[in-house]
FITIMI-137289 format. One record per residue (C-alpha): x, y, z; residue in three letters. Coordinates in pm, 1 decimal, always signed. Example, Ala and Ser with C-alpha at 12.3 -4.5 7.8 and 13.67 -1.06 7.14 Angstrom:
<nodes>
+----------+----------+----------+-----+
!        x !        y !        z !  aa !
+----------+----------+----------+-----+
!  +1230.0 !   -450.0 !   +780.0 ! ALA !
!  +1367.0 !   -106.0 !   +714.0 ! SER !
+----------+----------+----------+-----+
</nodes>
This chain:
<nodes>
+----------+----------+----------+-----+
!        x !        y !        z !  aa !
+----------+----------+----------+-----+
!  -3188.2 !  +1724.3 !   -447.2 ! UNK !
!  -2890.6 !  +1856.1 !   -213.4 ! UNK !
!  -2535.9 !  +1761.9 !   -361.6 ! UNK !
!  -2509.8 !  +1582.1 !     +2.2 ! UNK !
!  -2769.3 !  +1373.0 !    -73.7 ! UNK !
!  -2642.9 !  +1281.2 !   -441.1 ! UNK !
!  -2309.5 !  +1155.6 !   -324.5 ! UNK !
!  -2490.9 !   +956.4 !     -6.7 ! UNK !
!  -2672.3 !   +767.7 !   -338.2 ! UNK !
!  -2367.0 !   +666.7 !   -558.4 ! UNK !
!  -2287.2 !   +268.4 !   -576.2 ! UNK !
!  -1924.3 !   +205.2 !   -516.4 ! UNK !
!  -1721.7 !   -155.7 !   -574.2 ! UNK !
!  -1527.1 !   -270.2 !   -316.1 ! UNK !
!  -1195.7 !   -442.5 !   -429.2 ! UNK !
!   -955.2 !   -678.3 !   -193.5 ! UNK !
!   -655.1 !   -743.7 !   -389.5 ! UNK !
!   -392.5 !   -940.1 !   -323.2 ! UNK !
!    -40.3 !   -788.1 !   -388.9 ! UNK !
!   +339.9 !   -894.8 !   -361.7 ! UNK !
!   +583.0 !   -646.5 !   -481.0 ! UNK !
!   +857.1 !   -922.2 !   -594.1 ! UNK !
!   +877.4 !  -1297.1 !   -632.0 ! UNK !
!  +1035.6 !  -1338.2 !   -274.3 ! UNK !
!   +852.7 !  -1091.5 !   -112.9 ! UNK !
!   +548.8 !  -1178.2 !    +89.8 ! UNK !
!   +190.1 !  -1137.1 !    -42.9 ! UNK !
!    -78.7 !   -878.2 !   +182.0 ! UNK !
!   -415.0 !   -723.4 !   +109.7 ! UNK !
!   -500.7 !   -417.0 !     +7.8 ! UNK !
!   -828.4 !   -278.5 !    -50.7 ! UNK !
!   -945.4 !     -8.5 !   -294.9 ! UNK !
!  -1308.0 !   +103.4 !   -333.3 ! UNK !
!  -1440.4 !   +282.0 !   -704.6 ! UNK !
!  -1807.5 !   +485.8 !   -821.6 ! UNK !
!  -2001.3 !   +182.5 !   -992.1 ! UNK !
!  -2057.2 !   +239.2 !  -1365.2 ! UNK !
!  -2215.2 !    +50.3 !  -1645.4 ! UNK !
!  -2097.8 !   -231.8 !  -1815.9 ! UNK !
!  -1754.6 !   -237.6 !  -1580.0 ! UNK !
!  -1549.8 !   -528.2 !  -1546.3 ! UNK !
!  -1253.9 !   -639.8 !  -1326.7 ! UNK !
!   -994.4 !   -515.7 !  -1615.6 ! UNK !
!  -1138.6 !   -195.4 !  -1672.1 ! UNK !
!  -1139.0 !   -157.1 !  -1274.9 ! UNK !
!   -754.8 !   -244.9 !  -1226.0 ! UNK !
!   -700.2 !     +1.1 !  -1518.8 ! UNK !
!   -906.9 !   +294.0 !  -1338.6 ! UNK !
!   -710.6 !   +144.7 !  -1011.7 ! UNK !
!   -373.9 !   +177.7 !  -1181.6 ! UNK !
!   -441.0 !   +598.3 !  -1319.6 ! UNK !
!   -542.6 !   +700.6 !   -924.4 ! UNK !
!   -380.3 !   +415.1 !   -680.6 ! UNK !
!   -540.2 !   +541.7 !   -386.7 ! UNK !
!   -640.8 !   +271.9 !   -163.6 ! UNK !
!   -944.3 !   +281.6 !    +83.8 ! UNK !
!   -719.5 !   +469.4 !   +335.0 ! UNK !
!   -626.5 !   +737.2 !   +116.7 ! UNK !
!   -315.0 !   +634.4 !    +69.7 ! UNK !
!   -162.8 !   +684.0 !   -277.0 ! UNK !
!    +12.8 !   +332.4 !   -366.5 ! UNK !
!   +227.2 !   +173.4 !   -613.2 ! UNK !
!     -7.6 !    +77.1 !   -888.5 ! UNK !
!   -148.6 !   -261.2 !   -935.6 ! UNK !
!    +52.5 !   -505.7 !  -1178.1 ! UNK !
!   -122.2 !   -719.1 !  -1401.3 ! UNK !
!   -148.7 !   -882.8 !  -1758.9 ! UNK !
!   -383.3 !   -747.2 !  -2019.6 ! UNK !
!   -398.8 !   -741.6 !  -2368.2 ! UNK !
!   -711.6 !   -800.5 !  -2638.4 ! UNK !
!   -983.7 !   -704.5 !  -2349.1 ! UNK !
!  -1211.0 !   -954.5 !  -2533.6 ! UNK !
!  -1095.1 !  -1344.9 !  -2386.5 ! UNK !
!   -902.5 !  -1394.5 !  -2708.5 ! UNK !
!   -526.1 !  -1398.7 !  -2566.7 ! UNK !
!   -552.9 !  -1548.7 !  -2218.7 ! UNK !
!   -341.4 !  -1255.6 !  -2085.6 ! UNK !
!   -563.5 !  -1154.3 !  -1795.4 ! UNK !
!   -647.9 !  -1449.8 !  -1593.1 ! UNK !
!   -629.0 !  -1430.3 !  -1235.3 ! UNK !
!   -835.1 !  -1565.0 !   -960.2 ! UNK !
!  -1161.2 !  -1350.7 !   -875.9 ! UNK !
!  -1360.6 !  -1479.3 !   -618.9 ! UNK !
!  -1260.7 !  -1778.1 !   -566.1 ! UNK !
!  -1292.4 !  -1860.1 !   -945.0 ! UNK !
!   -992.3 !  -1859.7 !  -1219.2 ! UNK !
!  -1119.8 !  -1659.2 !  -1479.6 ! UNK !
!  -1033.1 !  -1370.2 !  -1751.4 ! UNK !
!  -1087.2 !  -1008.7 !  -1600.3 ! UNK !
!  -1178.8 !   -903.8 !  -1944.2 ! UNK !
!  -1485.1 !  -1094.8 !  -1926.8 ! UNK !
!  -1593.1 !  -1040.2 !  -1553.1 ! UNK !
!  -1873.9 !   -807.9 !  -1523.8 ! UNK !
!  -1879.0 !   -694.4 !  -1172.1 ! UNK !
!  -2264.4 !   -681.7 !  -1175.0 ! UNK !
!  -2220.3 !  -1016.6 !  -1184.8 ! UNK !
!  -1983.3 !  -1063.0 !   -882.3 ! UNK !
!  -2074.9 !  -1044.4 !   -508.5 ! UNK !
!  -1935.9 !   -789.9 !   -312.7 ! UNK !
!  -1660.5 !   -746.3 !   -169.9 ! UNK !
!  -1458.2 !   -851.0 !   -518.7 ! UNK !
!  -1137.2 !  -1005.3 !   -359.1 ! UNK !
!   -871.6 !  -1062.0 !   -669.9 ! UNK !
!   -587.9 !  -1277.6 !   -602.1 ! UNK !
!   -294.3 !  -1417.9 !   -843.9 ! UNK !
!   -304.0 !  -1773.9 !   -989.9 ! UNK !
!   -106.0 !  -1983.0 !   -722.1 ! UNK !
!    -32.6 !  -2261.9 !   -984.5 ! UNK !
!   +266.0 !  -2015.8 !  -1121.8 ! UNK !
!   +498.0 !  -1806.2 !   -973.7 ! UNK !
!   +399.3 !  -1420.1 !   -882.3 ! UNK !
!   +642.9 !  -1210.7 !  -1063.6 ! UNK !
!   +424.0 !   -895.2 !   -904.7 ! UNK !
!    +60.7 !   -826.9 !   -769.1 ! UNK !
!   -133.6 !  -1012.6 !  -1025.5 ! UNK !
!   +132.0 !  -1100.0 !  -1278.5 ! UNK !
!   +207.7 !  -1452.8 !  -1314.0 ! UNK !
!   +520.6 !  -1598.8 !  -1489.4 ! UNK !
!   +348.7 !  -1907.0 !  -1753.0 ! UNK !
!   +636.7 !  -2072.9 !  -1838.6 ! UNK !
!   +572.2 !  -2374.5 !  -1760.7 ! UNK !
!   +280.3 !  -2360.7 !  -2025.7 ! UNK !
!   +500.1 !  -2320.5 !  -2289.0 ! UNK !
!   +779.3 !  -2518.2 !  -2207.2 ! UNK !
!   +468.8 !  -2817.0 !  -2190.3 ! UNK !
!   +433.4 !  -2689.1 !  -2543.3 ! UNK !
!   +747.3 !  -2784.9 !  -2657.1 ! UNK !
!   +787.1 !  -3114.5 !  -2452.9 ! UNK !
!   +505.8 !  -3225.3 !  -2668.4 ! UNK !
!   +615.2 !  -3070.9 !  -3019.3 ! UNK !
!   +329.7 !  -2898.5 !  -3040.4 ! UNK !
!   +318.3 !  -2785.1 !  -3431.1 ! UNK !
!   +356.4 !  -2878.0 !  -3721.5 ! UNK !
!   +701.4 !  -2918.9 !  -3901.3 ! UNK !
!   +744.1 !  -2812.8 !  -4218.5 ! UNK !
!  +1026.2 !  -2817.1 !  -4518.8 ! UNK !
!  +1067.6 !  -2435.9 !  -4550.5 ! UNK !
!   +869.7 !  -2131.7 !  -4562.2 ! UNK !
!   +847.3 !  -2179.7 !  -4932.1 ! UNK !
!   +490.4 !  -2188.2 !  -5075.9 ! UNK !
!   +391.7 !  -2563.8 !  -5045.6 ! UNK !
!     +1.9 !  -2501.6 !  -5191.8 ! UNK !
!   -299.4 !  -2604.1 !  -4995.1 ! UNK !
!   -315.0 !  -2821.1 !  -4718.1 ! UNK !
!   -456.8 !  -3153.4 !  -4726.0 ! UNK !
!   -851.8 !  -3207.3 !  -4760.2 ! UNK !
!  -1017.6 !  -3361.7 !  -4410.9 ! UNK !
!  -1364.8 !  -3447.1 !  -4356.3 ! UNK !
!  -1577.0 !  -3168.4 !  -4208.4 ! UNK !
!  -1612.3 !  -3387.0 !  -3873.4 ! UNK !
!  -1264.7 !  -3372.8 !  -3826.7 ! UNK !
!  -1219.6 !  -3018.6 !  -3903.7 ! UNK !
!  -1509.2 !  -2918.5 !  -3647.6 ! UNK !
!  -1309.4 !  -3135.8 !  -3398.2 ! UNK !
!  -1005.7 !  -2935.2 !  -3465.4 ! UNK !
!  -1162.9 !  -2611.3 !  -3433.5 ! UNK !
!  -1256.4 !  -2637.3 !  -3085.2 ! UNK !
!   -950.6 !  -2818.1 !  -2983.6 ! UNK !
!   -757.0 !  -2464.2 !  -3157.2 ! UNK !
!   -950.8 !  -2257.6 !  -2938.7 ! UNK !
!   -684.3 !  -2283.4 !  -2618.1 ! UNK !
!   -521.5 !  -1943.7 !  -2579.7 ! UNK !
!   -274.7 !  -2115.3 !  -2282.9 ! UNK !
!   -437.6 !  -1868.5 !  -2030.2 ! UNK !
!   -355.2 !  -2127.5 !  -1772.1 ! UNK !
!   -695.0 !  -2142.0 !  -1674.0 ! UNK !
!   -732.5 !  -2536.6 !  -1637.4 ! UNK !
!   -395.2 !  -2575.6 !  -1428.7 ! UNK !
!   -508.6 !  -2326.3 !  -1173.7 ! UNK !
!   -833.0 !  -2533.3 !  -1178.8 ! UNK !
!   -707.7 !  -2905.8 !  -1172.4 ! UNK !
!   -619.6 !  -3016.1 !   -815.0 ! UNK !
!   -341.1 !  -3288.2 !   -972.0 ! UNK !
!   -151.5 !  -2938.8 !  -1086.4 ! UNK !
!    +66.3 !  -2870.1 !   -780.7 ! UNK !
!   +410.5 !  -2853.7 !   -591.4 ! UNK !
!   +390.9 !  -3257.0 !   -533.8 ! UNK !
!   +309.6 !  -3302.8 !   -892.8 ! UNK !
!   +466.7 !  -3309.3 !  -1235.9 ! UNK !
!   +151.0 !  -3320.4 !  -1441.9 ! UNK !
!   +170.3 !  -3136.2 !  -1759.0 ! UNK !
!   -178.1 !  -3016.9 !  -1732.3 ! UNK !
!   -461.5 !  -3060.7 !  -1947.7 ! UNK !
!   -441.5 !  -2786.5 !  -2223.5 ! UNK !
!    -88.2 !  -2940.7 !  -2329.0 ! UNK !
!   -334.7 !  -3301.0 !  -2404.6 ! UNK !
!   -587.8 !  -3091.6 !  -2563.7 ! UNK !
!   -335.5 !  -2974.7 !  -2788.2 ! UNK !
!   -150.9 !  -3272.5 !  -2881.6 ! UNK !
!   -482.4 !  -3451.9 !  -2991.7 ! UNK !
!   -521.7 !  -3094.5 !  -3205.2 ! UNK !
!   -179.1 !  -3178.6 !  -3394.7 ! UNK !
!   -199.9 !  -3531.4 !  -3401.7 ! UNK !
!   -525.2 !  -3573.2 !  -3610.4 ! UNK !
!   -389.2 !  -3283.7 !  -3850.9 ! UNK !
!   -279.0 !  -3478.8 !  -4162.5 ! UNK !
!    +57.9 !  -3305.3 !  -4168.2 ! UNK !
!   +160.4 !  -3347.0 !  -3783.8 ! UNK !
!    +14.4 !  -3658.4 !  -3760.4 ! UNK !
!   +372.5 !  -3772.5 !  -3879.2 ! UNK !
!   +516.9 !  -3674.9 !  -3514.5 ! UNK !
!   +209.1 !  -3836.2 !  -3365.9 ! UNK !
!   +422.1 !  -4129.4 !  -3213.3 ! UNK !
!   +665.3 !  -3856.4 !  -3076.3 ! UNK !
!   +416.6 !  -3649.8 !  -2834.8 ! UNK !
!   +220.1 !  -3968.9 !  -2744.7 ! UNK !
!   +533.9 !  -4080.5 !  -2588.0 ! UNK !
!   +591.7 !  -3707.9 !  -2412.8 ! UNK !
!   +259.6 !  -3792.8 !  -2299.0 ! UNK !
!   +367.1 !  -4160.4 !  -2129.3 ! UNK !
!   +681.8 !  -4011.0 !  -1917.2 ! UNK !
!   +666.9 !  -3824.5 !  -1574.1 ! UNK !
!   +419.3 !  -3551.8 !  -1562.8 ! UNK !
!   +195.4 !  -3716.2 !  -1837.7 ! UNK !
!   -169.6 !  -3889.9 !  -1820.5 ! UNK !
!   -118.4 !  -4072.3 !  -1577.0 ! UNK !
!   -107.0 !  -3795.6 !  -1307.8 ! UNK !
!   -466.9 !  -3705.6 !  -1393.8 ! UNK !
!   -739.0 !  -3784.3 !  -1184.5 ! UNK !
!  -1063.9 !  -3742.9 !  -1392.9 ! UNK !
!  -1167.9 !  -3441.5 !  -1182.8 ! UNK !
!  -1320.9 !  -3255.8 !  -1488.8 ! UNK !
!  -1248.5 !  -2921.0 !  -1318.7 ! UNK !
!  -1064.6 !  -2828.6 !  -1657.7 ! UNK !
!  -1359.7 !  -2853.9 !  -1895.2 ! UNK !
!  -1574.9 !  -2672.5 !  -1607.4 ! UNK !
!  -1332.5 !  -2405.1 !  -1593.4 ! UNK !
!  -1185.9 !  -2335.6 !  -1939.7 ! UNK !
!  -1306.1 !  -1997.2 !  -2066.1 ! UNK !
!  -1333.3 !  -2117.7 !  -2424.5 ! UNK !
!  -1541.8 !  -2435.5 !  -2359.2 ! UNK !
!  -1274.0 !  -2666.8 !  -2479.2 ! UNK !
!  -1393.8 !  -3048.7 !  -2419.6 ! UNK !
!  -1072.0 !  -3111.7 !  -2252.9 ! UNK !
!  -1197.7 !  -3433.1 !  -2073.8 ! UNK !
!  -1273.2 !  -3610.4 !  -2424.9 ! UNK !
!   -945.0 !  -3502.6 !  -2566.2 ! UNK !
!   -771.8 !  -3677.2 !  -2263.2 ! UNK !
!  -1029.8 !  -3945.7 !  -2298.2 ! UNK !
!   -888.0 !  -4007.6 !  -2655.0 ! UNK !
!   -536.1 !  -3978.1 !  -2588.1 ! UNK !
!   -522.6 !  -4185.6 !  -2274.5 ! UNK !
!   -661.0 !  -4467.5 !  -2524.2 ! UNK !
!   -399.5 !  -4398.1 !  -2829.9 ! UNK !
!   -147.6 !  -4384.7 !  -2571.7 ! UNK !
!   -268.7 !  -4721.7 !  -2444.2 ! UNK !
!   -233.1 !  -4842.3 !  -2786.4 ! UNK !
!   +126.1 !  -4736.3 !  -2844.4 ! UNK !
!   +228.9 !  -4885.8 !  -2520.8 ! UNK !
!   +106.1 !  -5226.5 !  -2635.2 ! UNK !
!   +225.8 !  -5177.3 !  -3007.7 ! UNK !
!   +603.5 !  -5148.1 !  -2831.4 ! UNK !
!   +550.4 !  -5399.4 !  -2576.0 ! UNK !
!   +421.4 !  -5652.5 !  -2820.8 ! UNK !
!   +733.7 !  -5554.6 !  -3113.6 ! UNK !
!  +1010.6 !  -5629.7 !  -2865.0 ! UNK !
+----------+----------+----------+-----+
</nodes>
């Protein structure tokens, strides 16, 4: 077979990405095209984007900007939007995607460049609702209280968030007219409030959960437990917090 007729055979992966090259700057298109392999994902495509940033033109660009760390949906680093879905790149087999691949920034947070998003807001919703658990020194305190093994499997799945931001890009009650928290920052004060030790503060983020931005700006579209990469049941933790926050409410009402 003629070396013509080789190349005339290869599979190639058509990329549209969108770019911005600043926060203020506005966002375009460019498109970049690669020689299929095995087993490739969106992550290990940006990377062999970012060594040769030729784009379909020919054109040798700035290279792409984007978050990556563990490769293996452990940190939450790499989400981004791919096809229409907010997902981790690390994860999304482009045998699996329709072509063309277009791969655009989460629009929930600010674009610091390309495909880099600035998650603040995730973390500061992790300290509006104390999420940890205090303790009296780093001295050695022994082991931990016992829990039931119901509990503990409840726990574990709640502990599973990696605050890849995931669920806000996904819930339509996260946006510039709303204040809502989102719902990993629920997820996770259910997760500290049925731990033994931070169940002491438990008053203390079911009120961060009763002011502006709290439950009461979700809607119950369940996009969040669709969405999350990890599985999290993020509609039952709001389920049970709406209801201890309930609770509360009443408790102060009915002690004034």
């Amino acid at each position: 077979m003629s070396q013509s007729a080789t190349a005339t055979q290869k599979k190639t992966v058509k990329f549209i990405i969108t770019r911005q090259d600043s926060p203020d700057s506005q966002p375009f298109v460019e498109e970049f095209e690669l020689e299929w392999r095995p087993n490739m994902t969106v992550n290990s495509s940006l990377m062999e984007i970012q060594r040769n940033p030729v784009n379909c033109k020919g054109n040798k660009v700035d290279p792409v900007s984007w978050e990556a760390n563990c490769l293996e949906e452990v940190c939450g680093a790499c989400s981004m939007v791919i096809n229409g879905t907010p997902r981790q790149a690390c994860t999304a087999l482009i045998d699996n995607l329709s072509q063309p691949i277009r791969v655009e920034p989460m629009k929930t947070f600010p674009v610091m460049r390309d495909l880099a998003v600035d998650r603040s807001r995730m973390f500061d919703a992790l300290k509006r609702v104390k999420a940890w658990v205090p303790i009296d020194g780093t001295h050695d305190l022994g082991p931990g209280p016992r829990m039931p093994e119901v509990d503990r499997q409840w726990r574990y799945e709640l502990s599973k968030c990696m605050t890849c931001g995931v669920c806000l890009q996904a819930c339509p009650n996260v946006n510039e007219k709303s204040d809502f928290i989102g719902p990993f920052a629920v997820g996770q004060v259910d997760l500290f409030n049925s731990h033994p030790t931070g169940g002491m503060n438990k008053q203390e983020r079911l009120d961060a959960l009763t002011e502006d931005g709290g439950l009461q700006e979700c809607g119950n579209s369940q996009n969040c437990v669709q969405a999350c990469p990890k599985g999290i049941p993020l509609t039952t933790a709001i389920g049970r917090m709406n209801r201890e926050s309930t609770k509360q409410i009443f408790r102060k009402w009915l002690s004034v």
